[in-house]
KOLLO-944722 format. One line per 3 residues: their letters; for each residue y, z, x negated of N, C-alpha, C, CB. Coordinates in steps of 0.1 Angstrom, whole numbers, always signed. Glycine has a CB too. Layout:
// residues N
a = Y:Z:X:Y:Z:X:Y:Z:X:Y:Z:X | ...
This chain:
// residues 264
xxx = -1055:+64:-121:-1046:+70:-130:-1031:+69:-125:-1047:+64:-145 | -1021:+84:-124:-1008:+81:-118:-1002:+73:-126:-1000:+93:-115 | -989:+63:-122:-977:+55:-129:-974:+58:-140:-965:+55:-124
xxx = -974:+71:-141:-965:+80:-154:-972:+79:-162:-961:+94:-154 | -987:+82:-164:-998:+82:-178:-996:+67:-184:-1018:+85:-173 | -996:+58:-173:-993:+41:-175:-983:+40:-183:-990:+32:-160
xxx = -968:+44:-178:-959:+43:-185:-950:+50:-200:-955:+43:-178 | -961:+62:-201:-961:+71:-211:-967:+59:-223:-971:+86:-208 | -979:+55:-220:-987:+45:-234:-981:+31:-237:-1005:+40:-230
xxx = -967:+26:-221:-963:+16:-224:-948:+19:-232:-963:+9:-212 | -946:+34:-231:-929:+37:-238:-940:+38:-252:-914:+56:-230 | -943:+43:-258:-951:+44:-271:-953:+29:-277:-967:+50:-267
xxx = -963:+22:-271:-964:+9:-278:-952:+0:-285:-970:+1:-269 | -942:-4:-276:-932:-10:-284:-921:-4:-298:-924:-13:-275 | -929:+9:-298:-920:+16:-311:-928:+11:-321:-918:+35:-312
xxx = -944:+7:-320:-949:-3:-330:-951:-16:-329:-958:+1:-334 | -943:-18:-322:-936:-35:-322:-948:-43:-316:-931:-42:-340 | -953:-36:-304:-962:-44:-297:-957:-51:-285:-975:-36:-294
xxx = -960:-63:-283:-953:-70:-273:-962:-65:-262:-950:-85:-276 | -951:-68:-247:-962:-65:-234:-970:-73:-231:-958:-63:-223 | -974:-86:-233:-987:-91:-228:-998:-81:-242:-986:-112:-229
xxx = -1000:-80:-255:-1007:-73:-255:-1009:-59:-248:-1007:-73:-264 | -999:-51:-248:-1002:-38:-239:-1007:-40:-227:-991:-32:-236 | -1003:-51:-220:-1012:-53:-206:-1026:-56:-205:-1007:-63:-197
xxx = -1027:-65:-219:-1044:-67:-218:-1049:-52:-226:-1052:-85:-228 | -1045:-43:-235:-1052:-33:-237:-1054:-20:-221:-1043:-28:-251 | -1045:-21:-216:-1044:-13:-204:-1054:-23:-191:-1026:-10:-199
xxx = -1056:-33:-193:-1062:-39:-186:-1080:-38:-192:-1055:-51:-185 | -1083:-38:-201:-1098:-36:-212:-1096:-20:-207:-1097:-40:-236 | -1086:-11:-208:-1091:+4:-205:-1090:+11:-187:-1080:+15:-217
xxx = -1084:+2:-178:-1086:+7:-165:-1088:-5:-157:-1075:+16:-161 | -1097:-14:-164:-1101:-31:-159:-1092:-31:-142:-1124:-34:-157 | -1093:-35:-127:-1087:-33:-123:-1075:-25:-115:-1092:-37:-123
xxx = -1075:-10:-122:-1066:-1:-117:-1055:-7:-129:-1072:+16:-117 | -1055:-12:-138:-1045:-16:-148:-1033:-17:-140:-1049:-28:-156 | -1024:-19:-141:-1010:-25:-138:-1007:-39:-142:-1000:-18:-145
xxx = -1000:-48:-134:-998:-60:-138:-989:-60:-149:-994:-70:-128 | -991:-74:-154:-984:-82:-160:-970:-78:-162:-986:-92:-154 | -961:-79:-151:-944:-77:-145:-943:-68:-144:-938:-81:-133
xxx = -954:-57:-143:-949:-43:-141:-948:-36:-157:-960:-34:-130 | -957:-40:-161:-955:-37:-180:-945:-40:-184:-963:-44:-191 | -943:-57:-184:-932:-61:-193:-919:-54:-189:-930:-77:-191
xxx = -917:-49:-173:-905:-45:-167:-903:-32:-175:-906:-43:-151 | -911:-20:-173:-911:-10:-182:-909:-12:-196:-923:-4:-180 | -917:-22:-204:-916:-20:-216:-903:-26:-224:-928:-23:-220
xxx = -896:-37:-217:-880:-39:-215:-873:-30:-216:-876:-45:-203 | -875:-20:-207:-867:-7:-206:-868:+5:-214:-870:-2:-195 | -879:+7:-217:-877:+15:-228:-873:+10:-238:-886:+21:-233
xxx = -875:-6:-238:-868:-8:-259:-854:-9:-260:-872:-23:-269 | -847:-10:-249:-831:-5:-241:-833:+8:-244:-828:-8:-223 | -835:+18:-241:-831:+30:-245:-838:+39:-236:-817:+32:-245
xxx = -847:+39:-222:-848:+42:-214:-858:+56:-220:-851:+32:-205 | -855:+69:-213:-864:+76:-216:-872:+84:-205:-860:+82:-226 | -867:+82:-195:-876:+91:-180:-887:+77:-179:-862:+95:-160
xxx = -897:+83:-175:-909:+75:-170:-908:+75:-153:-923:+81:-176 | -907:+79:-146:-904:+83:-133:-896:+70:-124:-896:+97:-135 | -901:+68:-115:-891:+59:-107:-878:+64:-100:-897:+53:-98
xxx = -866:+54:-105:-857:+56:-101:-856:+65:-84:-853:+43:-104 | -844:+71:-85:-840:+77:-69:-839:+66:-59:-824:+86:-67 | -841:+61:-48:-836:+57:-40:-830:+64:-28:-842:+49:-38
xxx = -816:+58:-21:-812:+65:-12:-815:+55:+2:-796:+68:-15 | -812:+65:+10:-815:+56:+26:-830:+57:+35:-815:+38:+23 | -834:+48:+39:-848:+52:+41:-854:+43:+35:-853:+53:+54
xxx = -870:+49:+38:-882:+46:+26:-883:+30:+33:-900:+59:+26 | -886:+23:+23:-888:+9:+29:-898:+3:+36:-887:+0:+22 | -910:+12:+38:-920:+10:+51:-923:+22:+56:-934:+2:+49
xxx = -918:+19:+64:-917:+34:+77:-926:+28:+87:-898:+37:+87 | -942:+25:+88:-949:+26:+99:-955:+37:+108:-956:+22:+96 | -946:+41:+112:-950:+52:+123:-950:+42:+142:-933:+66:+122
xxx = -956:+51:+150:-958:+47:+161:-946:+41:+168:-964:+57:+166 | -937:+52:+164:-918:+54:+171:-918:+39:+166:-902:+69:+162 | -914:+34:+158:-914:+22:+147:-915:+16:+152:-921:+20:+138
xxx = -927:+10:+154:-938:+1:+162:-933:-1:+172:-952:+6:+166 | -930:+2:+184:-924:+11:+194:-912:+3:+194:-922:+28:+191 | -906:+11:+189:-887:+5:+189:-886:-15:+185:-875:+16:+170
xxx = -894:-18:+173:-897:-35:+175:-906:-43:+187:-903:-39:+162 | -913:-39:+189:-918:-41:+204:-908:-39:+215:-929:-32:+206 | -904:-35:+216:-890:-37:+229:-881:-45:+225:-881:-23:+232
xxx = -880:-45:+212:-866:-52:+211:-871:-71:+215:-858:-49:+190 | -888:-69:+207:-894:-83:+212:-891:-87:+225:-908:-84:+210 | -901:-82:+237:-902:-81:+246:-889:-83:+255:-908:-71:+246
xxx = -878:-74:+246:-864:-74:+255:-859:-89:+250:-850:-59:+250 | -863:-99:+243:-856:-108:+236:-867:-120:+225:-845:-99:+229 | -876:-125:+229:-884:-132:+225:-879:-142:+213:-888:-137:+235
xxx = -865:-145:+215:-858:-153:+205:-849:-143:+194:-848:-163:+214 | -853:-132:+191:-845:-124:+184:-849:-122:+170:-843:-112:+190 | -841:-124:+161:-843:-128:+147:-846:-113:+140:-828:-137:+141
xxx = -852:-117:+127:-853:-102:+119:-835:-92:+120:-857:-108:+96 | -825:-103:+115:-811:-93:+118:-810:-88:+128:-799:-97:+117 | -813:-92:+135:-815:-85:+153:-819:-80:+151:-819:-88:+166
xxx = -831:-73:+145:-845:-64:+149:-836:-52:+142:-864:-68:+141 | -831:-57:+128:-826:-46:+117:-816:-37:+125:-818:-53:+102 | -803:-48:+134:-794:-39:+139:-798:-32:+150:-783:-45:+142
xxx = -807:-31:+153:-814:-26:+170:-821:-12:+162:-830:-40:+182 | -827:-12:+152:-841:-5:+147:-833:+7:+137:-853:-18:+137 | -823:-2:+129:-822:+1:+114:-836:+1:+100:-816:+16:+116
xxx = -842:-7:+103:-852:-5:+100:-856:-17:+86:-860:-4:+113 | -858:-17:+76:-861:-26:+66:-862:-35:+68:-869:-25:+60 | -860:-49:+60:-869:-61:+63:-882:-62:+62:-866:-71:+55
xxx = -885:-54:+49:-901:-54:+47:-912:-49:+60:-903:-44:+35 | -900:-36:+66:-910:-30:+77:-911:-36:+87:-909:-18:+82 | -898:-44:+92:-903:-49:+102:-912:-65:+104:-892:-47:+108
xxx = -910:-72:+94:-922:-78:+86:-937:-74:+90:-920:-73:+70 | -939:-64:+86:-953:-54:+83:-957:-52:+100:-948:-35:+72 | -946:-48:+106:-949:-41:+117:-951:-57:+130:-934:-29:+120
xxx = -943:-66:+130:-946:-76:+134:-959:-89:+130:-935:-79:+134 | -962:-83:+115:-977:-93:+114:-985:-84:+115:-981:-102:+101 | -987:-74:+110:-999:-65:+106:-999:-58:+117:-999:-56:+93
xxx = -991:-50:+125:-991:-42:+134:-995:-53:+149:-976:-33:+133 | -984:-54:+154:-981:-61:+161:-988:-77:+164:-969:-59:+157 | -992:-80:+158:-1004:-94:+153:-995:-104:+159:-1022:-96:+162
xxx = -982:-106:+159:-973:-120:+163:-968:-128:+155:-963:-117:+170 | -969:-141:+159:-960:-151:+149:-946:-156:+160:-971:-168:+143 | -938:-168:+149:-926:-171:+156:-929:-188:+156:-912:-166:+148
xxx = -931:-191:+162:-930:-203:+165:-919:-210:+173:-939:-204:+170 | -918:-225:+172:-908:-228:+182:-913:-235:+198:-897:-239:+174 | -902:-232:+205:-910:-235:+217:-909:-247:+220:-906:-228:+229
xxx = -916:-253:+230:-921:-266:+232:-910:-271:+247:-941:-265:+235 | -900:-281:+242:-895:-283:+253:-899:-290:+260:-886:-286:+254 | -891:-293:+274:-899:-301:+287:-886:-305:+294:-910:-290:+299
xxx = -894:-312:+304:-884:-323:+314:-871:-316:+322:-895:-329:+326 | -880:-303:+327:-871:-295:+331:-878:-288:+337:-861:-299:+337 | -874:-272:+344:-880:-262:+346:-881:-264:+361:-875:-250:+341
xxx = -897:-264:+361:-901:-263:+375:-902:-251:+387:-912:-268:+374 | -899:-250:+397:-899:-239:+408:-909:-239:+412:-893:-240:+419 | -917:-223:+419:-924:-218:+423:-934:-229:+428:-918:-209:+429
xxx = -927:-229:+439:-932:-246:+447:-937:-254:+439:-921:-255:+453 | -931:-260:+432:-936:-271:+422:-945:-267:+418:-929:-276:+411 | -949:-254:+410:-961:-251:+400:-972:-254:+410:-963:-235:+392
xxx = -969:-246:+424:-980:-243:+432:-989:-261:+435:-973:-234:+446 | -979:-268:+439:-978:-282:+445:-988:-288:+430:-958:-290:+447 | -984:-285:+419:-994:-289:+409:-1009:-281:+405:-988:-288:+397
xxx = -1008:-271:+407:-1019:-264:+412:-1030:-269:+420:-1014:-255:+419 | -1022:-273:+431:-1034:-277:+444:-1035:-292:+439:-1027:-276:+466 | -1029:-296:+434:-1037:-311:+428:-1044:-316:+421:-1032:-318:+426
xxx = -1042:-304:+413:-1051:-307:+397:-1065:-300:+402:-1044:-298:+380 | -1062:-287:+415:-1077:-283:+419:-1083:-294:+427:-1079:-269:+427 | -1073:-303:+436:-1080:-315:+442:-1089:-323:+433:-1071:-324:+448
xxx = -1082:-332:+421:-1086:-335:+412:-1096:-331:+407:-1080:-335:+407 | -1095:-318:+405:-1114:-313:+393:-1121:-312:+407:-1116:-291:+380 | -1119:-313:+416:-1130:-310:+429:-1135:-327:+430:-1120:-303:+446
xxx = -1125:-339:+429:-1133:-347:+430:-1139:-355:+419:-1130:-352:+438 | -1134:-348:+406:-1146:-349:+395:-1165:-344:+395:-1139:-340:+385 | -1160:-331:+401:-1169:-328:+404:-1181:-335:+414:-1166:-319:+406
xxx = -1180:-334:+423:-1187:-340:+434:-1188:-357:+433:-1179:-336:+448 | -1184:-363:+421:-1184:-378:+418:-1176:-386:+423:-1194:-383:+422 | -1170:-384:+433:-1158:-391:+439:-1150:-396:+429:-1150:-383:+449
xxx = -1145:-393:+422:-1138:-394:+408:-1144:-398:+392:-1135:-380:+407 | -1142:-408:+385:-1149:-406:+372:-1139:-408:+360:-1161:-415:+371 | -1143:-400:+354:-1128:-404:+338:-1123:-412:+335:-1129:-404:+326
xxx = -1136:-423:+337:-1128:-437:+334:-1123:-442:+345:-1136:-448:+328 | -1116:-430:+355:-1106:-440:+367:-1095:-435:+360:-1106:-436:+387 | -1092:-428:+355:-1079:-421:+352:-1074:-429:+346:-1078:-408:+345
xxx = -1058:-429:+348:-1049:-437:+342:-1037:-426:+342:-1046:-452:+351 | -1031:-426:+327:-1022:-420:+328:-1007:-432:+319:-1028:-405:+321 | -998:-429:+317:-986:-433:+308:-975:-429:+302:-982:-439:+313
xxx = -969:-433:+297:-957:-426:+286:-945:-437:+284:-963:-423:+269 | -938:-434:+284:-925:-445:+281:-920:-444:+265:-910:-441:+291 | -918:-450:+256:-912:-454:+243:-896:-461:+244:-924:-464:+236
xxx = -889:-461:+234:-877:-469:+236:-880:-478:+220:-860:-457:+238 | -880:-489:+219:-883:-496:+209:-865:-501:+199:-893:-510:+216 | -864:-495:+189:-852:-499:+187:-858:-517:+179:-844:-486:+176
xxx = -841:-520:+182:-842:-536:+173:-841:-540:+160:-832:-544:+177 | -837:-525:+156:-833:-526:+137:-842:-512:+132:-810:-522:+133 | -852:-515:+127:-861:-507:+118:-857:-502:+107:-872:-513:+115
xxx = -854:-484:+103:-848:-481:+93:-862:-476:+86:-836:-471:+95 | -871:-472:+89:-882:-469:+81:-885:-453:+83:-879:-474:+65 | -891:-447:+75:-893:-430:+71:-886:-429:+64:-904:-424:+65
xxx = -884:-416:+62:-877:-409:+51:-879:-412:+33:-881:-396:+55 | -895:-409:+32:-901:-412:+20:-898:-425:+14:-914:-411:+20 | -898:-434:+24:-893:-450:+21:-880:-447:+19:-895:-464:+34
xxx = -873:-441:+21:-857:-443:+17:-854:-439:+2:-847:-432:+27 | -863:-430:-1:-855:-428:-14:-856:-435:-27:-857:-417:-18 | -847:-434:-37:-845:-442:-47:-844:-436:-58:-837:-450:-45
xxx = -846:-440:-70:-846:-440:-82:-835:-438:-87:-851:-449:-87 | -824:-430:-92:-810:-434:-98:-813:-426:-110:-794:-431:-89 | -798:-425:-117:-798:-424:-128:-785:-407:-131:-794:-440:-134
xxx = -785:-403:-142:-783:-388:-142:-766:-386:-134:-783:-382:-161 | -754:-397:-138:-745:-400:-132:-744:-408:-121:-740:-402:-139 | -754:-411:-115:-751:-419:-104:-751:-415:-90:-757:-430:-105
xxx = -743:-417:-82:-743:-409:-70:-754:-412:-61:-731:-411:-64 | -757:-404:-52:-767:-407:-42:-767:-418:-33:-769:-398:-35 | -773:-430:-35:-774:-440:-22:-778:-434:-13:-783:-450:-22
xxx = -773:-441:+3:-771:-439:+13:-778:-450:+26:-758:-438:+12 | -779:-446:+37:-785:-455:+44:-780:-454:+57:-799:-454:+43 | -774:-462:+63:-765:-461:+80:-779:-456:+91:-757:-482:+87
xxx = -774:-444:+95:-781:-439:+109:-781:-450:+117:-774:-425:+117 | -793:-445:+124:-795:-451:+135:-786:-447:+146:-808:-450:+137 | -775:-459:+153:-769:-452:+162:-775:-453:+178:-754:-456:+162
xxx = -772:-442:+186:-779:-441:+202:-771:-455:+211:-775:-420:+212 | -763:-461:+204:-758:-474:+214:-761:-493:+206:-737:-471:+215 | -776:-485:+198:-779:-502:+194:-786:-508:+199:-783:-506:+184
xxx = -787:-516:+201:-799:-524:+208:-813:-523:+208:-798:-536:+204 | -814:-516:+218:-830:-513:+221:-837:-514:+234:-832:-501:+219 | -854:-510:+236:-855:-521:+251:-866:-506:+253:-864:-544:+251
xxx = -865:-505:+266:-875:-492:+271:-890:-498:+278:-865:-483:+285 | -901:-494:+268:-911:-497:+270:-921:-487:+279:-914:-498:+258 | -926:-490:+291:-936:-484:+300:-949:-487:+297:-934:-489:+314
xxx = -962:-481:+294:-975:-483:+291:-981:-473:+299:-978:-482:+278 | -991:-484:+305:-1001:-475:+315:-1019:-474:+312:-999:-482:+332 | -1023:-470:+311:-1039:-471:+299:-1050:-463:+307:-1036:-461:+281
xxx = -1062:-467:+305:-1068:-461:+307:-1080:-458:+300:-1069:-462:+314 | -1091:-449:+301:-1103:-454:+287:-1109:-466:+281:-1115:-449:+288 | -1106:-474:+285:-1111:-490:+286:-1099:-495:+278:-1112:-497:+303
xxx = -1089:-494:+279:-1074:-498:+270:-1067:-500:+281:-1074:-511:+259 | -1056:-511:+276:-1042:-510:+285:-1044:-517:+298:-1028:-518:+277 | -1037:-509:+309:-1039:-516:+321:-1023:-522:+326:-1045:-504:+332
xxx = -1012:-515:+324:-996:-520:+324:-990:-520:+314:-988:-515:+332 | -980:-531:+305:-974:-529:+298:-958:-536:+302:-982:-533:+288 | -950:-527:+308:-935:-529:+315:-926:-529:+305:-930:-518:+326
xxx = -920:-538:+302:-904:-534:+295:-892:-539:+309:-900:-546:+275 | -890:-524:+307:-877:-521:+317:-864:-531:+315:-871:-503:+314 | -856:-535:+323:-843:-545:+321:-833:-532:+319:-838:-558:+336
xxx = -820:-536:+310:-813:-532:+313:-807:-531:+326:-809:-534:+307 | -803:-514:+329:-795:-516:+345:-807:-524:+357:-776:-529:+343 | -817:-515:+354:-823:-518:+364:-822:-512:+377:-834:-519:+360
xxx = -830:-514:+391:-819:-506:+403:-833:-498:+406:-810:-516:+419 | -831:-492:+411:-846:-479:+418:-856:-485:+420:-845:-471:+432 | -854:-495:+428:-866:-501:+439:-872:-514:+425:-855:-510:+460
xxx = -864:-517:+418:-867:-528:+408:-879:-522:+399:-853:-532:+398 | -877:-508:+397:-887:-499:+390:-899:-498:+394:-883:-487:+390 | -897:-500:+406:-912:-501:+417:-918:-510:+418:-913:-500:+428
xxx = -908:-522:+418:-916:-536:+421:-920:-538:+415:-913:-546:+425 | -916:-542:+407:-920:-551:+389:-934:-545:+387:-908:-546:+370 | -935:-530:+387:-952:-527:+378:-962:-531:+395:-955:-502:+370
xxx = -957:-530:+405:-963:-528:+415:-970:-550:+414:-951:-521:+431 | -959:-556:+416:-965:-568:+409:-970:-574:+405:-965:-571:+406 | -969:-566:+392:-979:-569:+379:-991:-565:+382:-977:-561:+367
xxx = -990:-551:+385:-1008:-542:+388:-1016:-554:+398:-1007:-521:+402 | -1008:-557:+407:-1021:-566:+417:-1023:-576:+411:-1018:-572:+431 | -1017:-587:+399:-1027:-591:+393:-1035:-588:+383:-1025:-597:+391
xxx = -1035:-578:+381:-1050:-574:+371:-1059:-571:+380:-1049:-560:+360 | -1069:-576:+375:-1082:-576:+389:-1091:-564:+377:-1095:-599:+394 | -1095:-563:+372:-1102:-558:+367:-1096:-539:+368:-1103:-566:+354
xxx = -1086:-537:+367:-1084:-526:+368:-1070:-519:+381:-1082:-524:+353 | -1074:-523:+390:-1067:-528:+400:-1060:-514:+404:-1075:-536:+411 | -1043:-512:+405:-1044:-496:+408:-1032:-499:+424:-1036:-482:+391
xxx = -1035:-487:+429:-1029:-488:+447:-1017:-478:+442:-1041:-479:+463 | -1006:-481:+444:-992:-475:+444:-986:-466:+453:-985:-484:+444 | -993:-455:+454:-987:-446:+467:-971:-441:+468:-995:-431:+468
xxx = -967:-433:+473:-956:-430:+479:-952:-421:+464:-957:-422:+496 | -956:-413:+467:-961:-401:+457:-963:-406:+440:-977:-395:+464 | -971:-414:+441:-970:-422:+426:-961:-428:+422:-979:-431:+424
xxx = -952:-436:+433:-945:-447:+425:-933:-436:+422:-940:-462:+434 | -930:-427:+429:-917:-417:+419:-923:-409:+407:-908:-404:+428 | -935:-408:+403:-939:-402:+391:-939:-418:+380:-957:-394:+393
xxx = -939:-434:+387:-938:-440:+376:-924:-443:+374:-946:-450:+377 | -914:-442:+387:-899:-440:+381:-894:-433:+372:-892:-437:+388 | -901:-424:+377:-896:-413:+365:-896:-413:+349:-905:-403:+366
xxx = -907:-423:+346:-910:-430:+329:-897:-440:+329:-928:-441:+327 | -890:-442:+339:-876:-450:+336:-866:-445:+335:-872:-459:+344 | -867:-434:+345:-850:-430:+349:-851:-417:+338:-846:-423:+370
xxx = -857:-416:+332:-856:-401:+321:-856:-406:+307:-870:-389:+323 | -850:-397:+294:-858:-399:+284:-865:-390:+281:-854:-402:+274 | -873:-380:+289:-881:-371:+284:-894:-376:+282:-882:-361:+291
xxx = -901:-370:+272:-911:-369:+273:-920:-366:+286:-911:-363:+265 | -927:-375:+293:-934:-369:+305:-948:-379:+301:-923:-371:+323 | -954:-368:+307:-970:-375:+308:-978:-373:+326:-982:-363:+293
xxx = -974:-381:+328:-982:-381:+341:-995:-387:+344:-975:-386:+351 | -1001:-385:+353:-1020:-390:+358:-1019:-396:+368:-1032:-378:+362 | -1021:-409:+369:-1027:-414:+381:-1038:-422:+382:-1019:-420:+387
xxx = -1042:-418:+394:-1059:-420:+397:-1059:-437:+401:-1066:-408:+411 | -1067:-443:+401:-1075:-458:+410:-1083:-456:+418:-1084:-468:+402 | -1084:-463:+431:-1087:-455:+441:-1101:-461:+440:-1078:-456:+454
């Protein structure tokens, strides 16, 4: 049934002082799901008891607010493509095109979400990818053929352990009262006293556990775990050329890095 038959029986009813939740459930008992909601009655029948007498929806000027055509489609896809980080107001000033449509046209059309990106240590060169490439195919090659087994793998991560524990967030808050101002709690500052933790593991559990000195010197980075490792007999690991600057690296950075090294 068009809007207008809908809104003809809803300008009628309130002249006998029927409120719109009844009108919605009578229009709901006579066109069970083609009915009109709830918000769309009350909205109408508001309006007529104001004075309103066209049933018809208002004019709008400009364009229609979902314009899915191909061109459409089209013109937000480039602007993506031209700019992966570009916000709906970007899209609007590039497009002229609705919020709603381009909404519509980026989930429903388009099948993309926005997510945020995942940072890293730093951006590696051609070379580099390749150089990781051929090692991780070395690697699954000597998984394969047995030379290799999972439980040789040893990988690690570095942590910085602060000395003064502020808690979570949820632990912070408090109870006050209607005038009382918001308690407060001192940040954590980046120059308090803290100690940089090295952990090296493998499926079996921990195989190195380093805490770095302050102002430690390059070669100190090397020794100390190199040290340590030869006395653990049980999980004994060989320190190549090549390795020991992937374990410097858990010192001299605060990135996040996850590296693999094998036991020979």
């Amino acid at each position: 049934m068009p809007d207008e038959f809908n809104r003809y029986y809803i300008k009628i009813r309130p002249i006998l002082e029927i409120d719109a939740k009844t009108i919605c459930e009578e229009l709901t008992t006579a066109l069970g799901s083609d009915a009109p909601a709830y918000a769309t009655v009350a909205k109408w029948a508001k309006r007529f008891r104001e004075g309103r007498e066209d049933v018809n929806d208002d004019f709008r000027s400009g364009r229609p607010i979902l314009v899915l055509t191909d061109e459409n489609i089209e013109q937000v896809r480039k602007v993506i493509e031209d700019d992966p980080h570009s916000t709906y107001d970007d899209i609007i000033a590039v497009t002229s095109l609705s919020d709603g449509t381009i909404e519509r046209i980026i989930h429903d059309c388009l099948k993309m979400r926005k997510v945020t990106s995942r940072w890293v240590a730093h951006k590696l060169s051609d070379e580099q990818k390749q150089q990781q490439l051929r090692v991780c195919r070395q690697n699954l090659a000597n998984f394969q053929t047995g030379k290799w087994r999972l439980s040789d793998v040893i990988t690690g991560d570095e942590t910085w352990i602060y000395h003064r524990q502020i808690g979570r967030t949820s632990s912070n808050t408090t109870w006050i009262t209607e005038n009382e101002p918001s308690r407060t709690i001192v940040r954590r500052n980046r120059s308090e006293p803290k100690t940089l933790f090295c952990l090296f593991f493998k499926s079996n559990g921990p195989v190195l556990i380093h805490k770095v000195k302050i102002k430690s010197k390059f070669q100190d980075c090397i020794r100390t775990p190199r040290e340590k490792a030869d006395r653990i007999i049980l999980n004994m690991i060989s320190f190549y050329t090549d390795i020991e600057y992937q374990i410097c690296s858990y010192y001299l950075t605060t990135a996040r890095q996850h590296r693999t090294i094998l036991s020979p």
